[in-house]
N, CA, C and O atoms as a GROMACS GRO file, in nm:
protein
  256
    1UNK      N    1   0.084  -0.117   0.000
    1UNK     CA    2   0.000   0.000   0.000
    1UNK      C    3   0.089   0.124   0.000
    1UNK      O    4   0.177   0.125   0.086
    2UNK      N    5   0.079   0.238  -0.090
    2UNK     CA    6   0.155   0.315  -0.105
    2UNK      C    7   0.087   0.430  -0.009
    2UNK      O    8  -0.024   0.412   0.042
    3UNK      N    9   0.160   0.546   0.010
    3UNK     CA   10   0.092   0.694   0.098
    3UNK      C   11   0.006   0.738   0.052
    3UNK      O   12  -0.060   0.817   0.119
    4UNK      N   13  -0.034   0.706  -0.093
    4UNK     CA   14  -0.113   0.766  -0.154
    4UNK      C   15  -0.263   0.712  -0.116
    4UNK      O   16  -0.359   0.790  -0.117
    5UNK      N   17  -0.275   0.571  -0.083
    5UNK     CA   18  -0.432   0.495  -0.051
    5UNK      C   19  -0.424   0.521   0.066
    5UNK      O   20  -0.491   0.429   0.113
    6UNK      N   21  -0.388   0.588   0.158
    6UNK     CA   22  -0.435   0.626   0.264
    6UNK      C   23  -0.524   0.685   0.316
    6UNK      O   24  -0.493   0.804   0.321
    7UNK      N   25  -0.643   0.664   0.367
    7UNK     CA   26  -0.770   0.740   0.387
    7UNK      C   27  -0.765   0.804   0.549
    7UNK      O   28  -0.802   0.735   0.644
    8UNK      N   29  -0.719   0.930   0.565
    8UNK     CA   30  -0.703   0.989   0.674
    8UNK      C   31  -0.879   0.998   0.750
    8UNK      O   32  -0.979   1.034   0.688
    9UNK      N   33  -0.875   0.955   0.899
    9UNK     CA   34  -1.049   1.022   0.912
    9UNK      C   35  -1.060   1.097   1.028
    9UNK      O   36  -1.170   1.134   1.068
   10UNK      N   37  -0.945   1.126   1.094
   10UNK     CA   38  -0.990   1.221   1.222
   10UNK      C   39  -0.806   1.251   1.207
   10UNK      O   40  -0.706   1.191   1.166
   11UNK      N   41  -0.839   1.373   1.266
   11UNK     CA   42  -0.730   1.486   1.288
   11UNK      C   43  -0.670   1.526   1.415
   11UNK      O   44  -0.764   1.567   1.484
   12UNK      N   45  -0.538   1.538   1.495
   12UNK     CA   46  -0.576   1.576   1.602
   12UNK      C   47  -0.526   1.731   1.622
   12UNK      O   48  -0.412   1.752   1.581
   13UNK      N   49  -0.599   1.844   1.680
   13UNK     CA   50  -0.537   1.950   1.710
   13UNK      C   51  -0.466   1.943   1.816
   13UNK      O   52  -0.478   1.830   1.864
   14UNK      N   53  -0.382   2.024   1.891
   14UNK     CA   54  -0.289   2.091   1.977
   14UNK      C   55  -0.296   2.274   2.010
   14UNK      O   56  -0.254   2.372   1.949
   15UNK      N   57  -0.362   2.257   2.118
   15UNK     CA   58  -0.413   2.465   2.102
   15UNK      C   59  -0.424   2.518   1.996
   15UNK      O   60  -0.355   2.607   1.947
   16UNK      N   61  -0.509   2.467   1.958
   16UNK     CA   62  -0.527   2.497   1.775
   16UNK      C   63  -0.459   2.443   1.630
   16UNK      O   64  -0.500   2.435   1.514
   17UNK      N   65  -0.369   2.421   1.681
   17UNK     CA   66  -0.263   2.356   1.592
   17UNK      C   67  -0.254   2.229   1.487
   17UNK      O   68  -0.220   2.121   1.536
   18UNK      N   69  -0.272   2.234   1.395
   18UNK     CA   70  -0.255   2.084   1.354
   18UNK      C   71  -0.142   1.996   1.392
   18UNK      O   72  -0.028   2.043   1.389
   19UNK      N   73  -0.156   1.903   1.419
   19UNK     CA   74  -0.008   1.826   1.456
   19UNK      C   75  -0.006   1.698   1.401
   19UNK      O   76   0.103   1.648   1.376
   20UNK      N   77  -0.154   1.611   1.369
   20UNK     CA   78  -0.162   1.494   1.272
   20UNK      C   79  -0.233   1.464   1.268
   20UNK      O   80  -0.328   1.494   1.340
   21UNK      N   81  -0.232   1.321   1.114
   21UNK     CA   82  -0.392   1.308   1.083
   21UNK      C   83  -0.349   1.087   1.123
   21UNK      O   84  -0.254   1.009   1.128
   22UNK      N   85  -0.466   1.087   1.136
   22UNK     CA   86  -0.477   0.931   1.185
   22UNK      C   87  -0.593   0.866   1.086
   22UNK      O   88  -0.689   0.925   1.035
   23UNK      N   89  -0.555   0.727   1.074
   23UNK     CA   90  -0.658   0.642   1.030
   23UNK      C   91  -0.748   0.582   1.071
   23UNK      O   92  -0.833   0.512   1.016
   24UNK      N   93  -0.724   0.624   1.217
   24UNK     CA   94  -0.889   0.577   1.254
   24UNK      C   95  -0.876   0.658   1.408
   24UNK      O   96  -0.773   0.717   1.442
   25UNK      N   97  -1.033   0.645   1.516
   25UNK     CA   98  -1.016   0.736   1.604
   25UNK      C   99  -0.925   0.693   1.728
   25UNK      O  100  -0.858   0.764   1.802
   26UNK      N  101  -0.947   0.524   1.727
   26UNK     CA  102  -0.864   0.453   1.850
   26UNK      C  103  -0.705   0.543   1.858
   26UNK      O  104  -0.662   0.611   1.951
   27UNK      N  105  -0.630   0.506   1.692
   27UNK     CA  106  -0.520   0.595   1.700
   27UNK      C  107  -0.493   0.765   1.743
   27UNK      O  108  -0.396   0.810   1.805
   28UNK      N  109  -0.560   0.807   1.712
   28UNK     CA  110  -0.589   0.968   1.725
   28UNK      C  111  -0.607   0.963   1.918
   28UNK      O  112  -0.534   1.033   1.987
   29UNK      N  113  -0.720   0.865   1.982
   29UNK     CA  114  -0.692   0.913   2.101
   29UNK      C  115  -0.572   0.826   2.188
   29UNK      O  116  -0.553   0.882   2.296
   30UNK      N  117  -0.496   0.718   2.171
   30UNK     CA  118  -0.422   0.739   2.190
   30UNK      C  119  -0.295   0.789   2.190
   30UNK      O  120  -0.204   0.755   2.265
   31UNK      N  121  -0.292   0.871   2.103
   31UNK     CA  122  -0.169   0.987   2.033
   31UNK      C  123  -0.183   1.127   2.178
   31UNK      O  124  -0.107   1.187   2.255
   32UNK      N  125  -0.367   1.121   2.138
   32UNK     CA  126  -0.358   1.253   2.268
   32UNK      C  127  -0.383   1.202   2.434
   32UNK      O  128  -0.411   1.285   2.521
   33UNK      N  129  -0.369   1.046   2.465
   33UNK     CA  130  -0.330   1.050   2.650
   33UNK      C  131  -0.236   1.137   2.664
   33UNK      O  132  -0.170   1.184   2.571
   34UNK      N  133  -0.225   1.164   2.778
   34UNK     CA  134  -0.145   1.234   2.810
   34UNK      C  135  -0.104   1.360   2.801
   34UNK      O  136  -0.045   1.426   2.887
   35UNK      N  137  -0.137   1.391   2.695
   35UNK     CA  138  -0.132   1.570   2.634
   35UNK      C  139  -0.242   1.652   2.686
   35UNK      O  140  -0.351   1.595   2.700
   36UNK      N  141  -0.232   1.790   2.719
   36UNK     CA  142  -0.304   1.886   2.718
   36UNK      C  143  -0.306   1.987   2.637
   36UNK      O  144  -0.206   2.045   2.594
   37UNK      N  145  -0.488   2.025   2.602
   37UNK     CA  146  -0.498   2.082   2.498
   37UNK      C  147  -0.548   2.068   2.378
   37UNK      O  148  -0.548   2.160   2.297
   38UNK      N  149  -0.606   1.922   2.346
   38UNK     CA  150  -0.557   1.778   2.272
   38UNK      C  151  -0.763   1.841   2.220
   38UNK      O  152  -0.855   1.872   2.296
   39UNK      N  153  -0.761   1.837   2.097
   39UNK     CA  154  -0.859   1.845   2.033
   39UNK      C  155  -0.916   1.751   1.952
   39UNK      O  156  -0.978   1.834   1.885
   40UNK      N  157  -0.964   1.586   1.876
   40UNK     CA  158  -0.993   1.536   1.837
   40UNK      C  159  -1.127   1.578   1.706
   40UNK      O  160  -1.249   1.574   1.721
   41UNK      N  161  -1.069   1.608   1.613
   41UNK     CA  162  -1.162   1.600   1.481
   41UNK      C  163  -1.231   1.510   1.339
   41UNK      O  164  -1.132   1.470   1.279
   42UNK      N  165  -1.288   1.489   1.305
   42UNK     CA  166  -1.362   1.418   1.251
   42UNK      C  167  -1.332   1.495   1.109
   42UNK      O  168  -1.368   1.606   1.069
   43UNK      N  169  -1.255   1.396   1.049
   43UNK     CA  170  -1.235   1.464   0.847
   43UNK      C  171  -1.362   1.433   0.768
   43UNK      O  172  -1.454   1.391   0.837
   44UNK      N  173  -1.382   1.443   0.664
   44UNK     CA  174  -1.486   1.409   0.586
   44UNK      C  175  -1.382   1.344   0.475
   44UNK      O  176  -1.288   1.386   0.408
   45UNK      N  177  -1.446   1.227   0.492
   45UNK     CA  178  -1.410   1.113   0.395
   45UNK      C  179  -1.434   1.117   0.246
   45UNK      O  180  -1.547   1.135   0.200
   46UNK      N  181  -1.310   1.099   0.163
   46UNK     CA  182  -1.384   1.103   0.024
   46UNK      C  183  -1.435   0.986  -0.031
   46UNK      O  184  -1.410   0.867  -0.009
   47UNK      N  185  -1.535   1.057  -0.130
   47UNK     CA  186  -1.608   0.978  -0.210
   47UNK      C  187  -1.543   0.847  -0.327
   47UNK      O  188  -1.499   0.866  -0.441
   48UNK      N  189  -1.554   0.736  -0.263
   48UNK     CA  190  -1.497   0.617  -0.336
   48UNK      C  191  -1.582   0.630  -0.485
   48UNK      O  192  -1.692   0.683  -0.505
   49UNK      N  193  -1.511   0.579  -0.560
   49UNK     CA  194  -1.592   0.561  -0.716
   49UNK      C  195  -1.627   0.366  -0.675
   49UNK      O  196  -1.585   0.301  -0.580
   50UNK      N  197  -1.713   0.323  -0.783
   50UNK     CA  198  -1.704   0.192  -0.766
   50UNK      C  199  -1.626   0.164  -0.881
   50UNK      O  200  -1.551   0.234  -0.949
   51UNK      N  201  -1.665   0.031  -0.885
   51UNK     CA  202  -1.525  -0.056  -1.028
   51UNK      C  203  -1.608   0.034  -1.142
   51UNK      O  204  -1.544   0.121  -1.202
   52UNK      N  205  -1.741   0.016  -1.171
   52UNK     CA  206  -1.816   0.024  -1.303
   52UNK      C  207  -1.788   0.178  -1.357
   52UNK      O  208  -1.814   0.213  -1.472
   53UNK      N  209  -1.713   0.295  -1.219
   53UNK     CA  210  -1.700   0.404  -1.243
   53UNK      C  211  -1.637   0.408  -1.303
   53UNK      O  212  -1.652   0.453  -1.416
   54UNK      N  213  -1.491   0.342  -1.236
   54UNK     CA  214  -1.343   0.370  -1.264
   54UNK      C  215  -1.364   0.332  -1.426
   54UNK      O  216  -1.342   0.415  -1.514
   55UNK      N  217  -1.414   0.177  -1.458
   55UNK     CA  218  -1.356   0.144  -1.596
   55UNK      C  219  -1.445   0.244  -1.654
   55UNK      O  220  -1.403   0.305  -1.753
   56UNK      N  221  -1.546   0.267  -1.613
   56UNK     CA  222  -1.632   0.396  -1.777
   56UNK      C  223  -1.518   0.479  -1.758
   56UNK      O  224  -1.459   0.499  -1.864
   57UNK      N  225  -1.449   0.553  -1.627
   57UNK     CA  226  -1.396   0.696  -1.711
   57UNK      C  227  -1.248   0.680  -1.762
   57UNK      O  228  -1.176   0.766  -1.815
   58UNK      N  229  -1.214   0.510  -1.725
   58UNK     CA  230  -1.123   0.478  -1.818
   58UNK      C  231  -1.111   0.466  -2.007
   58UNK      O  232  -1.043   0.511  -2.099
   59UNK      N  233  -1.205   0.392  -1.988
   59UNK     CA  234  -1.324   0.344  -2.140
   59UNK      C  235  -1.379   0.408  -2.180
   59UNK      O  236  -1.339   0.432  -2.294
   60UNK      N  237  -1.467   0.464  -2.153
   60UNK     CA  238  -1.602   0.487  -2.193
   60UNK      C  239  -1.748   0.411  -2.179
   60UNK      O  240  -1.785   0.354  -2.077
   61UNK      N  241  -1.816   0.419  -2.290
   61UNK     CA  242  -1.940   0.338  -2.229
   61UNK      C  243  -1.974   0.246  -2.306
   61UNK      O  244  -1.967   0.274  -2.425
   62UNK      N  245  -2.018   0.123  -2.272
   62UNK     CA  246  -1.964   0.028  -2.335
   62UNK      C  247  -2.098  -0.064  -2.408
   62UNK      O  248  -2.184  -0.127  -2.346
   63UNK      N  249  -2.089  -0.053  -2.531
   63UNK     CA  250  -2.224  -0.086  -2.617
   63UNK      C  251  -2.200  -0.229  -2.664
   63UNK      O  252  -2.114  -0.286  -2.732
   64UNK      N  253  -2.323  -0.264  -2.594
   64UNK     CA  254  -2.299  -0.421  -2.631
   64UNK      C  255  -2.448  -0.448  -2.784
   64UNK      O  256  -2.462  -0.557  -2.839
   0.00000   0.00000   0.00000
């Protein structure tokens, strides 16, 4: 899996600050035990295509 398929979904702040993004929330709150200040956010996930997407806007549309 390269950096690129990575689906980030919660964020954590630091007194406002960005400081990192996590793949899921378990990670995110244990990143902030211990810290003060520690803000936990919720990303908005992008929109997956399905297979039938990907090959049309590879292809086109396909006339049988």
């Amino acid at each position: 899996m390269s950096t690129c398929d990575r689906v980030f979904t919660h964020e954590v702040l630091i007194d406002g600050e960005s400081m990192m993004r996590f793949q899921s929330l378990r990670e995110a709150k244990w990143f902030c035990e211990g810290k003060t200040g520690t803000k936990i956010i919720k990303l908005e996930a992008p929109k997956k295509k399905s297979d039938y997407q990907k090959a049309y806007d590879a292809v086109g549309e396909c006339l049988f």
